[in-house]
N, C-alpha and C positions, 0 to 999 in steps of 0.2 A: 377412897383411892380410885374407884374406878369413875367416877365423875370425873375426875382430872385428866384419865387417858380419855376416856369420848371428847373431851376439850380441845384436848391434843390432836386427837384425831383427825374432829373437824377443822380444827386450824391448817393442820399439814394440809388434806384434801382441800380447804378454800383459796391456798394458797397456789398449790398446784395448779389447781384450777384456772384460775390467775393466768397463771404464766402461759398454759395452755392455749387457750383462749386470746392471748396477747400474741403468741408466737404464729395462732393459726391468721389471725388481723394483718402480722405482718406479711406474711408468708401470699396473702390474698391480695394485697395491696399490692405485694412486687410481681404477681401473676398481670395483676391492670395495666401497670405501670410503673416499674422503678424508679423512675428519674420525676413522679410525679409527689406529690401529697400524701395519697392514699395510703402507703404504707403506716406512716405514723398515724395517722388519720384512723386506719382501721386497726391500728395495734393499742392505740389508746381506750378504742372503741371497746376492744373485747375485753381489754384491764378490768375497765367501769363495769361491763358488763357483769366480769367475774367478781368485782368485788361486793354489785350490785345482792347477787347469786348468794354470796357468804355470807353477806348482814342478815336477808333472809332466813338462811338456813341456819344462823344462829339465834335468832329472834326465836325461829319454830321452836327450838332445843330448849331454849331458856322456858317458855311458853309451856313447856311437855316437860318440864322441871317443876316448876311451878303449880301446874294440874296434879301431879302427884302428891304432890306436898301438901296440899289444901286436902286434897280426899285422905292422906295418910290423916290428918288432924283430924278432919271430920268422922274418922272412922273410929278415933280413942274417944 
């Protein structure tokens, strides 16, 4: 059970994340320039960024799942 909330957890925070990340892109774009590119430009940028960020930090988690479970076997 508690494997499924850390799951969870991460998901909601990568997602967050996300939008975060996406809203500060846009928000810097329309600071440059509204009428120009940049805003989507740099809202897209920080999406990728964020989504870049999540694969990562879920990679790590699976990785640190995985290491435990090899020493838990190794240890019986």
């Amino acid at each position: 059970m508690g494997k499924y909330i850390k799951y969870y957890a991460v998901g909601t925070q990568g997602i967050l994340f996300m939008i975060v990340l996406l809203l500060l892109g846009y928000w810097i774009g329309c600071q440059i320039d509204p009428e120009s590119f940049w805003p989507g430009f740099l809202a897209a940028l920080g999406a990728l960024s964020g989504l870049l960020s999540f694969i990562c930090l879920l990679w790590k988690l699976l990785k640190e799942e995985d290491r435990k479970k090899n020493a838990k076997q190794m240890g019986n």
